[in-house]
Residue, then its C-alpha position, 0 to 999 in steps of 0.5 A: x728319738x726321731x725315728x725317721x732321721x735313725x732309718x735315713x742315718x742307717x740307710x746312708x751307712x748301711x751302703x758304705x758298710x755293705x760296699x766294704x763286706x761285698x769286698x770280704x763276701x767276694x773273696x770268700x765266695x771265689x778262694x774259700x778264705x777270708x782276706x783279713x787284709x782287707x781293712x788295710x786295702x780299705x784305709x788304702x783306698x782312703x788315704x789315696x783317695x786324699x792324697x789325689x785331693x790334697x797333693x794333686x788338687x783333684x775333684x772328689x768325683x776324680x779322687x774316687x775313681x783313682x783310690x778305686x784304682x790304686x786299692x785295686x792294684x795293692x788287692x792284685x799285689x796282696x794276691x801275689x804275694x800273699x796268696x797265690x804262692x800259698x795256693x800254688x803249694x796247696x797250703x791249709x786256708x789257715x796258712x791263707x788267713x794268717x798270711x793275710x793277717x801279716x800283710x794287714x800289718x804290713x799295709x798299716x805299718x807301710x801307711x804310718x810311715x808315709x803319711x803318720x798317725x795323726x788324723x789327716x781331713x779332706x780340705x773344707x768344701x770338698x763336698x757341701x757339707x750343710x744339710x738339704x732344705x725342705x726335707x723333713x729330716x737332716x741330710x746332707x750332700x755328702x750322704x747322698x752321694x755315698x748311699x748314690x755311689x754304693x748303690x750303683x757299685x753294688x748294682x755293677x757288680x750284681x750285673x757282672x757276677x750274674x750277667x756277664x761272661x767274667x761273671x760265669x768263669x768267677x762262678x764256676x772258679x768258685x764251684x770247682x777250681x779243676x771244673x773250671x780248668x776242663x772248660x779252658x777258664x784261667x784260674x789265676x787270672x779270676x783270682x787276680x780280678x777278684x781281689x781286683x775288684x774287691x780292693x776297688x770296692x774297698x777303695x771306694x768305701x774307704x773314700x767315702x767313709x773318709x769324706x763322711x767322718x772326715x778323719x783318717x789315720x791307718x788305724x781307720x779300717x780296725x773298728x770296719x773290719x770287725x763290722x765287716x766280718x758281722x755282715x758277711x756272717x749275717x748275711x751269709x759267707x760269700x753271698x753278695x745278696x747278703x752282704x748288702x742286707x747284713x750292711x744295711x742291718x748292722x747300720x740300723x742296729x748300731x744308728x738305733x743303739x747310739x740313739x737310745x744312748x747306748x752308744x758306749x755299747x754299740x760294738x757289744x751289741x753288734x757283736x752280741x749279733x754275730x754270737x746269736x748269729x753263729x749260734x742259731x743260724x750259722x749260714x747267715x740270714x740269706x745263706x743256704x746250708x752247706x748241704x743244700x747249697x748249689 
């Protein structure tokens, strides 16, 4: 095994893999609930991200933004249809979780009809896809200019959370719904930006996910999903600190399981991973407990 190509392997995947959870650890960190639509918005953002390549005969540097755009309006519908009519009622988060399971199946049903079930691919050269010289292990182009974009996405988003006044009305939404009122905060319109921005994060991830493995079909956010939800668990629910070290863990632990040979397994021991984890330390690795949370 060479262990320096698995660490580079992981490090390009970790950031697409992060940048998708931070989506999942956003809502979660402002509403309370886990958005299981989110997936969808994430094969959305894929298939968007193509169709402006292939139909409109856009660059790629182009493609990324619109899909970023495009998933980040359907995260603004999902809301409104999906969530806010139940928060307007005060309904259980379960009812939340489930209605975000139904417009999953929704989205997905909606993307088979419109673009069919066959894997579809970005067009030959849309990005150099031959390895880079001189290097002592194999990289491509595509790969570093995924781990470039999700780094930088992931760092906008620290900055706007923890340093811009939106930032704080998010925050303190997220402390105390009725807190944030008093202080003259528009809960609904941070609500909205939420699942703007996680859907724009989701847009992005699902087109460079698209251009690593070049094959998308409506299904392609199932096998994500599941990795998601183990790196928010792993990093801790809604932290986005988080996020971003379970999404470089996950990577490492399935690139390093394929490598050994084990890569019929590979979701058994990442998910053996979210057992242990939900046994031992539900808080997550970086996660406070509940107690002693601020």
């Amino acid at each position: 095994m060479n262990v320096t190509q698995q660490i580079v392997n992981a490090i390009w995947l970790g950031g697409v893999y992060s940048l998708f959870a931070l989506g999942y650890a956003l809502v979660f960190s402002v509403l309370g609930v886990l958005n299981l639509a989110h997936s969808a918005v994430f094969m959305w953002g894929a298939f968007i991200g193509l169709t402006v390549v292939t139909r409109f005969s856009l660059p790629i540097w182009l493609a990324i933004p619109v899909a970023m755009l495009g998933a980040g309006i359907i995260g603004i519908i999902l809301d409104l249809v999906a969530f806010a009519p139940l928060r307007r009622r005060n309904a259980p988060r379960i009812s939340q979780l489930i209605s975000s399971i139904g417009a999953a199946i929704l989205l997905v049903n909606i993307a088979q009809f419109a673009f069919g079930t066959q894997p579809q691919r970005f067009p030959s050269g849309t990005i150099p896809n031959q390895a880079l010289e001189g290097l002592p292990f194999r990289i491509t182009p595509i790969q570093v200019i995924i781990l470039i974009i999700s780094l930088v996405l992931m760092a906008l988003l620290q900055y706007l959370v923890m340093r811009t006044r939106i930032g704080q009305a998010m925050r303190a939404v997220a402390f105390n719904q009725r807190v944030a009122g008093l202080l003259g905060i528009n809960s609904g319109g941070i609500f909205q930006l939420t699942f703007f921005l996680a859907g724009a994060l989701a847009g992005a991830a699902g087109v460079l996910y698209g251009l690593a493995y070049n094959s998308m079909t409506p299904f392609m956010g199932d096998g994500v999903a599941l990795k998601g939800l183990t790196v928010i668990v792993l990093g801790g629910l809604g932290n986005i600190q988080g996020a971003v070290v379970g999404g470089f863990l996950v990577a490492a632990l399935e690139v390093f399981s394929i490598a050994a040979g084990s890569s019929n397994y590979r979701y058994a021991i990442v998910f053996t991973l979210l057992f242990l984890i939900l046994l031992f330390r539900p808080q997550g690795l970086v996660g406070q407990k509940i107690e002693t949370r601020a």
